[in-house]
Backbone as JSON, one array per atom type, in Angstrom:
{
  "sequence": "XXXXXXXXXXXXXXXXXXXXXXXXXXXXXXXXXXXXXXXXXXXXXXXXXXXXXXXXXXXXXXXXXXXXXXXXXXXXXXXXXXXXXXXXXXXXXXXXXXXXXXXXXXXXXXXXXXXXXXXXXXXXXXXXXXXXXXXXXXXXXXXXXXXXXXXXXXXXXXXXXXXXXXXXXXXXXXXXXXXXXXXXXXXXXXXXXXXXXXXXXXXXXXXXXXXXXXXXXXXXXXXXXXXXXXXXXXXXXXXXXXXXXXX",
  "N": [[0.83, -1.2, 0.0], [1.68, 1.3, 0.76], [3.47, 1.56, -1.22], [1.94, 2.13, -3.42], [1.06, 3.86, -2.69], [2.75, 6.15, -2.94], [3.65, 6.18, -5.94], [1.64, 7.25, -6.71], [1.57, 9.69, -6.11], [4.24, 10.51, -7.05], [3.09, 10.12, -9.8], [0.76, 12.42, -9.75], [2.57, 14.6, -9.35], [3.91, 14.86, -11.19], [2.33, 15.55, -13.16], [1.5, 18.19, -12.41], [3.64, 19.48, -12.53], [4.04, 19.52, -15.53], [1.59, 20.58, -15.98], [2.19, 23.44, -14.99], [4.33, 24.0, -16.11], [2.85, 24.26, -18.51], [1.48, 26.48, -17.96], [2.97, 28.44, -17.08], [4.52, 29.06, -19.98], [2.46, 29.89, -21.99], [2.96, 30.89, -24.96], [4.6, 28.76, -26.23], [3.47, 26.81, -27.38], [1.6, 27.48, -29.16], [3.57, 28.91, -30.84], [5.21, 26.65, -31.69], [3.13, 25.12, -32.89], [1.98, 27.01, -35.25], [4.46, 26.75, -36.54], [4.49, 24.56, -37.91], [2.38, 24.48, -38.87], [2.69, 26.14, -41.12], [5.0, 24.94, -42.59], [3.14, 22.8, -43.28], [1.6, 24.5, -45.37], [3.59, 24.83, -47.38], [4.43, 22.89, -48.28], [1.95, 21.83, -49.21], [1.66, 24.28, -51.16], [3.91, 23.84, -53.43], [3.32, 21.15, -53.85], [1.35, 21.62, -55.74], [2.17, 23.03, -57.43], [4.44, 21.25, -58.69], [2.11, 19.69, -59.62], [0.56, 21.34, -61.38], [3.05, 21.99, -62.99], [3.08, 19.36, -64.37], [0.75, 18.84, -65.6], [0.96, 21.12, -67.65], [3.03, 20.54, -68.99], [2.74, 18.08, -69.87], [0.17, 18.32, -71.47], [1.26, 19.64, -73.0], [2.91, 17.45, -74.67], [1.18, 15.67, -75.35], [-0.71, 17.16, -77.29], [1.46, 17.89, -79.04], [2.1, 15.26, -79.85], [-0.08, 14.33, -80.49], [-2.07, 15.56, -82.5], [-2.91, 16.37, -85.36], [-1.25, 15.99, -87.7], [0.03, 18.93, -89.83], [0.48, 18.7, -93.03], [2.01, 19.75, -96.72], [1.31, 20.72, -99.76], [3.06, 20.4, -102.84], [3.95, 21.4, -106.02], [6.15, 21.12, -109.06], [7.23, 21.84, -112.5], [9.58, 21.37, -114.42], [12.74, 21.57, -116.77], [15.12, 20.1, -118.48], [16.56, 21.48, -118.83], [19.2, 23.71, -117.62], [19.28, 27.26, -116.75], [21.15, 29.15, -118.94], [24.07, 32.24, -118.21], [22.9, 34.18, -118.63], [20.71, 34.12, -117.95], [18.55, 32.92, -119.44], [16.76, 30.65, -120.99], [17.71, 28.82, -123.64], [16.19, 26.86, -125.05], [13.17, 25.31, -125.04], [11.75, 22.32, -124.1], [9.03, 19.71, -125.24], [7.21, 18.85, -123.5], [7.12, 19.04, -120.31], [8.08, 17.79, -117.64], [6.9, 16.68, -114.17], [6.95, 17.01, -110.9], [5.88, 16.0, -107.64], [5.6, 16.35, -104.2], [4.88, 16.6, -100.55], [4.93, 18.02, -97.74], [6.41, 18.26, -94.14], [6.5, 20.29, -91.64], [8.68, 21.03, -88.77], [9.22, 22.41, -85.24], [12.94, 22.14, -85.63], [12.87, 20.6, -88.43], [12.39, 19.12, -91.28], [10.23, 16.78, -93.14], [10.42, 15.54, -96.16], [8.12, 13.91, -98.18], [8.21, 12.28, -100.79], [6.68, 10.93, -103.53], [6.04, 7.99, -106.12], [6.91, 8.95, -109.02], [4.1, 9.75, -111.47], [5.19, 9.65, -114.29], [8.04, 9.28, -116.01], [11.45, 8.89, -114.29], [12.52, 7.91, -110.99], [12.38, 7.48, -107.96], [10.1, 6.58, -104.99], [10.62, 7.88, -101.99], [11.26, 8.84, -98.6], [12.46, 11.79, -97.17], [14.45, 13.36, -94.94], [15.21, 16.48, -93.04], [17.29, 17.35, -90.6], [17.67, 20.29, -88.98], [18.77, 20.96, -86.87], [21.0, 19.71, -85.77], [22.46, 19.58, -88.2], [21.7, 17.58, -90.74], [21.3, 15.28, -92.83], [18.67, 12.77, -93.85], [17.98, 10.39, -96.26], [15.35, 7.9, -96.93], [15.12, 5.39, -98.49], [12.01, 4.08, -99.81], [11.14, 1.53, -101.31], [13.47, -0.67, -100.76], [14.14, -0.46, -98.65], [16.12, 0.91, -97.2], [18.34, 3.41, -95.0], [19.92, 6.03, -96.02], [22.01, 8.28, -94.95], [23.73, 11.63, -94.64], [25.53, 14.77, -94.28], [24.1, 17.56, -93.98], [23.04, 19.77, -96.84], [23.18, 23.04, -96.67], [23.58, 25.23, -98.4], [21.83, 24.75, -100.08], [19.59, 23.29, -99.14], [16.44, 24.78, -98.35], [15.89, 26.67, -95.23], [13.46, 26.31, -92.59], [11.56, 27.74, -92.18], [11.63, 29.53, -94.16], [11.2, 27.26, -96.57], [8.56, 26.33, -95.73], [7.63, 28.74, -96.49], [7.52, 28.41, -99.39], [6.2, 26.13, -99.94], [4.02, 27.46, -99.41], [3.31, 29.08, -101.28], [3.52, 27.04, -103.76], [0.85, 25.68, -103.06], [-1.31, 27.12, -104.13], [-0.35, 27.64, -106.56], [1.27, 25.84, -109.29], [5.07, 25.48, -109.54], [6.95, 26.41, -112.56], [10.64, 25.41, -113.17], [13.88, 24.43, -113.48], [16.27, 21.98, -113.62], [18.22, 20.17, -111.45], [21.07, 18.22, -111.02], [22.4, 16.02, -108.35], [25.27, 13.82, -107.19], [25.47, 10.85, -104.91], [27.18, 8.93, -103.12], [27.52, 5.47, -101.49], [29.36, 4.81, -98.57], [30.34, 3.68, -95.91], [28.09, 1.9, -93.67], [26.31, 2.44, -90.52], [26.06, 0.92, -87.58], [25.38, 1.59, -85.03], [22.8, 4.07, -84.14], [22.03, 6.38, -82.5], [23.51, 8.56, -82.05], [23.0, 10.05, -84.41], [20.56, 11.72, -83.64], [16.95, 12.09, -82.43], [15.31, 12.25, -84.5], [15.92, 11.01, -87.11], [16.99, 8.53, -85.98], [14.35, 7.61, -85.21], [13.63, 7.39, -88.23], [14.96, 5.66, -89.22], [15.63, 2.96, -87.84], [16.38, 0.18, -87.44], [16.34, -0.53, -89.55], [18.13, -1.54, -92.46], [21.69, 1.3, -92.35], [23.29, 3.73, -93.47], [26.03, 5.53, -94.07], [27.17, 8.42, -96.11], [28.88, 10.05, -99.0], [29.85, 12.99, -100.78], [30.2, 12.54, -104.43], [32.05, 14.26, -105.55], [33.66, 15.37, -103.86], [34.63, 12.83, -103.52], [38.18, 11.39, -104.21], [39.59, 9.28, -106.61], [37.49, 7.87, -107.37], [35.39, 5.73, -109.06], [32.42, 5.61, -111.62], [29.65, 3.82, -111.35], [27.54, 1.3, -112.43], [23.92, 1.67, -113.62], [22.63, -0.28, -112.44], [23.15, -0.14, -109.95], [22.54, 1.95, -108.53], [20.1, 4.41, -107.11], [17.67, 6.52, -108.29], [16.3, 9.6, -106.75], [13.8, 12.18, -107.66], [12.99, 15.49, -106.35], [12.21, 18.22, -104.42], [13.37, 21.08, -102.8], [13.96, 23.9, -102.95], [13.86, 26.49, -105.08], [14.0, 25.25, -107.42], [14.41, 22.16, -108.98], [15.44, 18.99, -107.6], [17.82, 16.15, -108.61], [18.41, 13.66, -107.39], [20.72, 11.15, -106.99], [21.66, 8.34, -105.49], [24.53, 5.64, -104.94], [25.88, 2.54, -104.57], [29.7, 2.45, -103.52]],
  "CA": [[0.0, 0.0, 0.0], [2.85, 2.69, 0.73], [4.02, 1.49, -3.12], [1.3, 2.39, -4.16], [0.61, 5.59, -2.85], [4.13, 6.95, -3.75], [3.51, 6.29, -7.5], [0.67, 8.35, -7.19], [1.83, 11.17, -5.11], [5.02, 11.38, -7.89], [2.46, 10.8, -11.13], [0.27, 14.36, -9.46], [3.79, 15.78, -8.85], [4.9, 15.13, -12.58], [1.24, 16.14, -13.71], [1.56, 19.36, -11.79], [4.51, 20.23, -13.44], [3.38, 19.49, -16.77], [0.63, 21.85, -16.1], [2.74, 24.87, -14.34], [5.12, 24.44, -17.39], [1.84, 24.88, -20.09], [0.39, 27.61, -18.06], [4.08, 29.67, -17.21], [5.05, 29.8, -21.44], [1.53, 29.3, -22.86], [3.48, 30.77, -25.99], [5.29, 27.98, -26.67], [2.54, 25.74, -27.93], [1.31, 28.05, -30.41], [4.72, 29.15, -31.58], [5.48, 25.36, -32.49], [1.65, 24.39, -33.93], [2.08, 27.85, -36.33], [5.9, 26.56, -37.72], [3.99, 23.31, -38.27], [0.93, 25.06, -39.88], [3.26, 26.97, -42.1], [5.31, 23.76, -43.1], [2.41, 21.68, -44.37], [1.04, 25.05, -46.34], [4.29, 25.34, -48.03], [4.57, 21.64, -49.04], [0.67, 21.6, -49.96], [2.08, 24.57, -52.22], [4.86, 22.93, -54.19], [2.66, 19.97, -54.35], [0.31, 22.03, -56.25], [3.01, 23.84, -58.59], [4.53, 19.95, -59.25], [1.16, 19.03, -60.7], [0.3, 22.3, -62.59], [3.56, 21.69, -64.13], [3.2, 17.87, -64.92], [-0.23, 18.96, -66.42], [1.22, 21.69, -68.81], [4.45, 19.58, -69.86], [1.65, 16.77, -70.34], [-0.34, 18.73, -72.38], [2.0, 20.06, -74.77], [3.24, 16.44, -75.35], [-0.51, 15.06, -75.75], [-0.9, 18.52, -78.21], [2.5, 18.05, -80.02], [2.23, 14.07, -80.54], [-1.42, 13.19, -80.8], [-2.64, 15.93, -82.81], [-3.41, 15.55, -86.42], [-0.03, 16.28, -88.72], [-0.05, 19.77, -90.75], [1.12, 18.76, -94.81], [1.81, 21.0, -97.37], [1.43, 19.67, -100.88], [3.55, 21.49, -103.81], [3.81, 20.76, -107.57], [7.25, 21.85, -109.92], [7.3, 21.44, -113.49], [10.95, 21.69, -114.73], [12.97, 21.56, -118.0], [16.51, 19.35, -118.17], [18.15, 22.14, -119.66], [19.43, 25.32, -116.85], [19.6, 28.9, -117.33], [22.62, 30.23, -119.13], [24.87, 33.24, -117.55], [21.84, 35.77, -118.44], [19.09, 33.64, -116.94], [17.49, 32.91, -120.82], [16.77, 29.23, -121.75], [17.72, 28.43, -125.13], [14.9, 26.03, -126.13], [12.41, 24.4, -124.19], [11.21, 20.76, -124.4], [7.51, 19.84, -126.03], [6.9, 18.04, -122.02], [7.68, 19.69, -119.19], [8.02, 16.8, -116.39], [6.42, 17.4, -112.95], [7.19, 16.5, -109.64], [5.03, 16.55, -106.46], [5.64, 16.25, -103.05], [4.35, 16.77, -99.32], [6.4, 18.23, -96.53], [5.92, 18.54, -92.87], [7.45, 21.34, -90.96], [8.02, 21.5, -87.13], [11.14, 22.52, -85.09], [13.8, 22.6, -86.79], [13.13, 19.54, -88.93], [11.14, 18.9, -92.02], [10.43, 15.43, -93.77], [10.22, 15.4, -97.49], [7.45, 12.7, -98.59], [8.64, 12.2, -102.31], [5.74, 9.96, -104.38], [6.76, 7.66, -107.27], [6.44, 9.48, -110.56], [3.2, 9.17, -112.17], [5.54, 9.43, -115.27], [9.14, 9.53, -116.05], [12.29, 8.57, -113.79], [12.3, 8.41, -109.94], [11.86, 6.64, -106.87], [9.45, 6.83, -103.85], [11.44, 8.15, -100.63], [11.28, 9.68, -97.54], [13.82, 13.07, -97.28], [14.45, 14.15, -93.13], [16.58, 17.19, -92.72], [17.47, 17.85, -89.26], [18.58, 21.76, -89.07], [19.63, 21.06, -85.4], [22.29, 17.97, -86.27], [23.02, 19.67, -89.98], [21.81, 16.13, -90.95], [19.75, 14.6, -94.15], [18.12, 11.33, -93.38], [17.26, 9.72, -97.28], [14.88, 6.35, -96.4], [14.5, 4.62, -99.81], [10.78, 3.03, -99.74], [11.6, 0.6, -102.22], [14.75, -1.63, -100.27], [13.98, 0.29, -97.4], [17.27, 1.45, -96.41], [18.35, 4.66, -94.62], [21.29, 7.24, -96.14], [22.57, 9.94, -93.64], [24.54, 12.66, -94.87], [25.43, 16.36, -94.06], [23.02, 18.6, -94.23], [23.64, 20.57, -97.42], [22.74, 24.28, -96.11], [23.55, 26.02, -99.48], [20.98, 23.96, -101.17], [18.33, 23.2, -98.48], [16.41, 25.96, -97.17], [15.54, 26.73, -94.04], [12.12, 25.5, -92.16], [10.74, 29.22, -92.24], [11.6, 29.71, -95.91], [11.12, 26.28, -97.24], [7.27, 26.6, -95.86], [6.74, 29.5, -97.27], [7.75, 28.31, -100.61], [5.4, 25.44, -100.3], [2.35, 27.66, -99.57], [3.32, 29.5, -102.61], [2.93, 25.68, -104.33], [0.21, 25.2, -103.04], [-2.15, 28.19, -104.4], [-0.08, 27.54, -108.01], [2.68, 25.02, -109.3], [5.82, 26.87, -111.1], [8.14, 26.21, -113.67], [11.83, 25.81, -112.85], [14.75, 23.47, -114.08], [17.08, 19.94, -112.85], [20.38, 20.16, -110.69], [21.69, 16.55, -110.94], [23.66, 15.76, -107.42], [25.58, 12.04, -107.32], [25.62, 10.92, -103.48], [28.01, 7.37, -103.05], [27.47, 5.3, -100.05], [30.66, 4.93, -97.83], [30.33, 3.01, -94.82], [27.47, 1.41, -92.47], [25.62, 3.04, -89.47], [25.48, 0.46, -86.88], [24.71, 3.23, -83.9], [22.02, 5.27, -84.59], [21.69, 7.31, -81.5], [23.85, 9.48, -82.17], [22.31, 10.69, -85.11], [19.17, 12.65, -83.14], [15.91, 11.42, -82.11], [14.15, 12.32, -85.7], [16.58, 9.99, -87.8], [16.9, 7.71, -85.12], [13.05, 6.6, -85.62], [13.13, 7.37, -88.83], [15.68, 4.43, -89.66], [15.84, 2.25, -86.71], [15.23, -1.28, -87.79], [16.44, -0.28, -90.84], [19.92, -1.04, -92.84], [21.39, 2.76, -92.3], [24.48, 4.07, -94.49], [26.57, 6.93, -94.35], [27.46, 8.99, -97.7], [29.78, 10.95, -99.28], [28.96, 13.43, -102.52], [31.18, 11.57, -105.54], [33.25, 15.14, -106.24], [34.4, 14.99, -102.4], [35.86, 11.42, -102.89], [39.46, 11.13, -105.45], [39.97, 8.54, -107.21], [36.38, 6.37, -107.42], [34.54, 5.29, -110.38], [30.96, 5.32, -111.22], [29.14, 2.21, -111.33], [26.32, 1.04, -113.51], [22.66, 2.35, -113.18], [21.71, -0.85, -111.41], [23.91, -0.01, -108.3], [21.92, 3.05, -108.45], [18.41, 4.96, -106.85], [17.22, 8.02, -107.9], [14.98, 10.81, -106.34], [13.94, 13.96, -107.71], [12.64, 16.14, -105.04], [12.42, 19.75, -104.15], [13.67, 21.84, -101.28], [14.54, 25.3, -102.86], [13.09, 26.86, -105.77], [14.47, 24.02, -108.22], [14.26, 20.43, -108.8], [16.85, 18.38, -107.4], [17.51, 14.8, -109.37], [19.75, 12.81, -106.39], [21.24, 9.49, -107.43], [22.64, 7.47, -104.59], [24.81, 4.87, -105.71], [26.81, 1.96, -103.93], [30.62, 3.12, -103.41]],
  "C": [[0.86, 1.25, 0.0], [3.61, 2.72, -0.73], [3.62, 2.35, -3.22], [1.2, 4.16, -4.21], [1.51, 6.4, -2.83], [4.31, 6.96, -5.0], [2.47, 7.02, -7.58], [1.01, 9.11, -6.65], [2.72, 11.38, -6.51], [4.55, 11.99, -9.13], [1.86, 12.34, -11.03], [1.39, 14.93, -9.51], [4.53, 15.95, -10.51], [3.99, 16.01, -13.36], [1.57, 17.94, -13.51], [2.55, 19.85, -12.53], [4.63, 20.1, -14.81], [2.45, 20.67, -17.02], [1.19, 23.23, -15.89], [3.51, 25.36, -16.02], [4.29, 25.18, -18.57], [1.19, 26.33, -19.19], [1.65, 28.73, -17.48], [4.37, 30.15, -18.44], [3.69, 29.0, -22.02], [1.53, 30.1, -24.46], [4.07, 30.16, -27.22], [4.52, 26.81, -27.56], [2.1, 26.19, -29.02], [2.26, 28.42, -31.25], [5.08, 27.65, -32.7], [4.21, 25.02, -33.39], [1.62, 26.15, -35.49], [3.26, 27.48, -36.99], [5.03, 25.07, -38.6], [2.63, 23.21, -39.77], [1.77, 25.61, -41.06], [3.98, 25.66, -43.21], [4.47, 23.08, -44.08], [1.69, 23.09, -45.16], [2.5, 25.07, -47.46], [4.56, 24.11, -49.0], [3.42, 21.49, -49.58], [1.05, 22.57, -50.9], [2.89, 24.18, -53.52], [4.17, 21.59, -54.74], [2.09, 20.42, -55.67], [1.2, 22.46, -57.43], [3.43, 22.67, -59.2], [3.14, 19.73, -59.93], [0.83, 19.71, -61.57], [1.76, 22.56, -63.57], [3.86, 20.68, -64.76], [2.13, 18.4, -66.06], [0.19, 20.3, -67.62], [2.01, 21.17, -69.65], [3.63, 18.64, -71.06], [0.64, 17.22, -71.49], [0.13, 19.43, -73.69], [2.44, 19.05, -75.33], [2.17, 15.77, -75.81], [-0.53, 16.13, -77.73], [0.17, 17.71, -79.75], [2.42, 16.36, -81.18], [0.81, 13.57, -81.26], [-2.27, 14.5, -81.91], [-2.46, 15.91, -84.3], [-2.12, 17.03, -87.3], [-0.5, 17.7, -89.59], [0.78, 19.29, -92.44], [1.13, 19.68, -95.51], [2.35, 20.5, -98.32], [2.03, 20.94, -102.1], [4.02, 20.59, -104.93], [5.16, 21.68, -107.88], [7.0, 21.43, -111.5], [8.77, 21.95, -113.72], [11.08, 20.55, -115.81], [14.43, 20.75, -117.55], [17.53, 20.73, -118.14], [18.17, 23.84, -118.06], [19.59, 26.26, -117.42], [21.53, 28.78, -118.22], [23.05, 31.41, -117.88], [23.7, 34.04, -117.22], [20.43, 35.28, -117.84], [18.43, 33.32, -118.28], [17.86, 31.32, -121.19], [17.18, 29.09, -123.37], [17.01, 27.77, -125.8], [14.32, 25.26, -124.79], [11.55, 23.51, -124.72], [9.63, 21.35, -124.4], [7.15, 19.46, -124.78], [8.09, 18.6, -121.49], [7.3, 18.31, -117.71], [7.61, 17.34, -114.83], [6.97, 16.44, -111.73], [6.68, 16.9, -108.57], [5.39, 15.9, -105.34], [4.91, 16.88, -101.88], [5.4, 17.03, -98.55], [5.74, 19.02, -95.43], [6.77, 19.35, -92.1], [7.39, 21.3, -89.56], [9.02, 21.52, -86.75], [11.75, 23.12, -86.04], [14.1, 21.2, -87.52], [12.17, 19.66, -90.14], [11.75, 17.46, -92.86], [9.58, 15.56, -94.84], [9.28, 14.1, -97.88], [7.23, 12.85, -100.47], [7.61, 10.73, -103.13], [6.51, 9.37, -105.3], [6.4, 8.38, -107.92], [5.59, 8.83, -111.54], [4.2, 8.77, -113.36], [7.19, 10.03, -115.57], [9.93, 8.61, -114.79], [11.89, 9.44, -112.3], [11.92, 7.48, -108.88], [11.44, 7.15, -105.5], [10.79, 6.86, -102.54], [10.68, 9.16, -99.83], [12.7, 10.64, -97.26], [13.61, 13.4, -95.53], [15.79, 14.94, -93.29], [16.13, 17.7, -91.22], [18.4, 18.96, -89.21], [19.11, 21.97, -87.74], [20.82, 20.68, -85.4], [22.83, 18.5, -87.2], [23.16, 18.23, -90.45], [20.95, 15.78, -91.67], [19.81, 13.38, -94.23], [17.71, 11.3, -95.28], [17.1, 8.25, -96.6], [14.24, 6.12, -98.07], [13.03, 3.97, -99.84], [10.58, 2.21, -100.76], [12.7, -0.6, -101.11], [14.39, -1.32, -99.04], [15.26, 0.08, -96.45], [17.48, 2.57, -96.29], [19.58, 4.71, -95.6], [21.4, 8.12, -95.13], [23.78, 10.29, -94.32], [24.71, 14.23, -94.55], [24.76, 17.33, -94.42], [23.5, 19.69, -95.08], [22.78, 22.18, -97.2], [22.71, 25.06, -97.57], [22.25, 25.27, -100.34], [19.31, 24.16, -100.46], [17.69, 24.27, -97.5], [15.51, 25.72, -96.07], [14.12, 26.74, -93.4], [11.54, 26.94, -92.3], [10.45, 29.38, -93.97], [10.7, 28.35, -96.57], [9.45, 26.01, -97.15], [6.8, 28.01, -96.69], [6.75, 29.26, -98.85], [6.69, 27.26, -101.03], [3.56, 25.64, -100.22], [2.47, 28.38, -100.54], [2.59, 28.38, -103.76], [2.03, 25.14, -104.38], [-1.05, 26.17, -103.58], [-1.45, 27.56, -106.2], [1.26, 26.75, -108.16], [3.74, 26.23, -110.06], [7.04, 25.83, -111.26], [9.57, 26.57, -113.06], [12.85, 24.52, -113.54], [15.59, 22.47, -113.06], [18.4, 20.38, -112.67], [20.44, 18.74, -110.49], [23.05, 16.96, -109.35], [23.68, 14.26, -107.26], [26.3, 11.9, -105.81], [26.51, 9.62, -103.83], [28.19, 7.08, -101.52], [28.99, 4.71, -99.79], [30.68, 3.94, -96.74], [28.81, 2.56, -94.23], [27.44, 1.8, -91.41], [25.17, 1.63, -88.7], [24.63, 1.01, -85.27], [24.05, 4.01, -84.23], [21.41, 6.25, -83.74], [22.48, 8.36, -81.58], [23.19, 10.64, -83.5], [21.25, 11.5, -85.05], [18.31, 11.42, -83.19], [15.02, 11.28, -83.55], [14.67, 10.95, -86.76], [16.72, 8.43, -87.22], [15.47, 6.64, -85.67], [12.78, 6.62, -86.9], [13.72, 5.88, -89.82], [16.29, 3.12, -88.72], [14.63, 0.89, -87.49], [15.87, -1.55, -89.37], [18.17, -0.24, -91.59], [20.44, 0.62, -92.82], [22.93, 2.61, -92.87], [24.69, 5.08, -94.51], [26.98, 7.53, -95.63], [28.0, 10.12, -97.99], [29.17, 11.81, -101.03], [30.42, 13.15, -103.24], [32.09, 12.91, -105.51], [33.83, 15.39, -104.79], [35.65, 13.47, -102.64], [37.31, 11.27, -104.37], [39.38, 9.68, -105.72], [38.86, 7.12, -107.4], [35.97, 6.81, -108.71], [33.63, 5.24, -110.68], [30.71, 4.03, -111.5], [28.05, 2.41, -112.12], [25.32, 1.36, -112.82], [22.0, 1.3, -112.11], [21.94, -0.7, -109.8], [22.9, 0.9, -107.34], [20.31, 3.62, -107.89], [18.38, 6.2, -107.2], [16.16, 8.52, -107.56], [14.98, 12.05, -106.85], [12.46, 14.68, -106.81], [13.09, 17.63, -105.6], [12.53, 20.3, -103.64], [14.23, 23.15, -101.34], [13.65, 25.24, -104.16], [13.33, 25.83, -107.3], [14.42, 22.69, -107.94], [15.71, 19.77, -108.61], [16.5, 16.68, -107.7], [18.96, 14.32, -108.35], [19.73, 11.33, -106.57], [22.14, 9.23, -106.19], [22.89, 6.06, -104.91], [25.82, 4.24, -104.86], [28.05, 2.17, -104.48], [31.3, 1.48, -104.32]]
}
């Protein structure tokens, strides 16, 4: 019995000073429950900024991937023969040959969708220039093998220009003439990550080949037409007739 009633005499005596303590600094309780209050508003903030910027990120990738492709369809008619010095043809053919394509602009990328030729010389491809990389993806759709080569800048214009030339094309086709360029493949692309994300998918899966232009390389030979693919395409105000041809 004397246990007992010395564990209760000390519990009142600890109580008691439990209580003296809350009612000498009855500051102290509210000081700590306001750092506490402040804490969880500052993390319920941030929470809130994390999701309103998952949901904008999220919505420009929904936007950018799932929404329905812009094309832009343009017609050329062109002659074999180029200007002279003064800009004046000397004779023009009884058939004027045409060439039509589609091209998609976004970034700094656009992909050439080159049709077979209702009529004449030419083969169905896919054209990707990447103006980030300075990098031109040709995907044969025939063999279906990639080319990658250097992005020729003097030739191919630039995603601002090169649309506006094709909404010109697309209100009226126009007349212009044939630059022959002769590409020769060089080596095998077994890595294709380095090449960017656009080329990447656009030849992944796919034999891929690097390429050199024939007046770059000394001392090669041409090869017979069967070695050979050509595309004529358009990416400046002229028709370009590109033969790529095993080295």
């Amino acid at each position: 019995m004397v246990k007992i009633a010395f564990n209760s005499a000390l519990a009142q005596k600890g109580l008691g000073k439990e209580a003296l303590v809350s009612e000498k600094d009855p500051e102290t309780a509210s000081v700590y429950g306001s750092e506490s209050s402040t804490g969880r508003c500052l993390l319920t903030l941030l929470g809130l900024a994390f999701i309103l910027s998952g949901l904008i990120v999220g919505g420009a990738c929904v936007y950018r991937y799932f929404t329905p492709k812009r094309l832009y369809h343009g017609t050329m008619h062109f002659t074999e023969l180029a200007p002279d010095a003064a800009g004046v043809e000397t004779r023009e053919p009884y058939y004027l040959p045409r060439v039509e394509e589609d091209v998609e602009i976004r970034d700094n990328m656009a992909v050439i969708n080159v049709p077979a030729p209702r009529f004449g010389e030419g083969d169905p491809a896919y054209i990707l220039h990447d103006f980030q990389r300075k990098l031109t993806a040709y995907l044969d759709l025939t063999l279906r093998n990639c080319y990658v080569i250097a992005l020729n800048t003097t030739v191919v214009m630039a995603p601002r220009d090169l649309l506006d030339l094709f909404m010109q094309l697309m209100l009226d086709s126009q007349k212009t003439y044939l630059v022959h360029e002769d590409l020769v493949v060089t080596e095998r692309i077994d890595d294709l990550a380095p090449l960017g994300y656009y080329i990447y998918n656009l030849c992944d899966g796919k034999p891929t080949y690097r390429m050199q232009r024939r007046s770059d390389i000394v001392g090669i030979q041409k090869r017979s037409v069967e070695d050979c693919f050509t595309i004529r395409h358009f990416e400046n105000t002229y028709v370009m007739e590109t033969k790529i041809c095993q080295a």
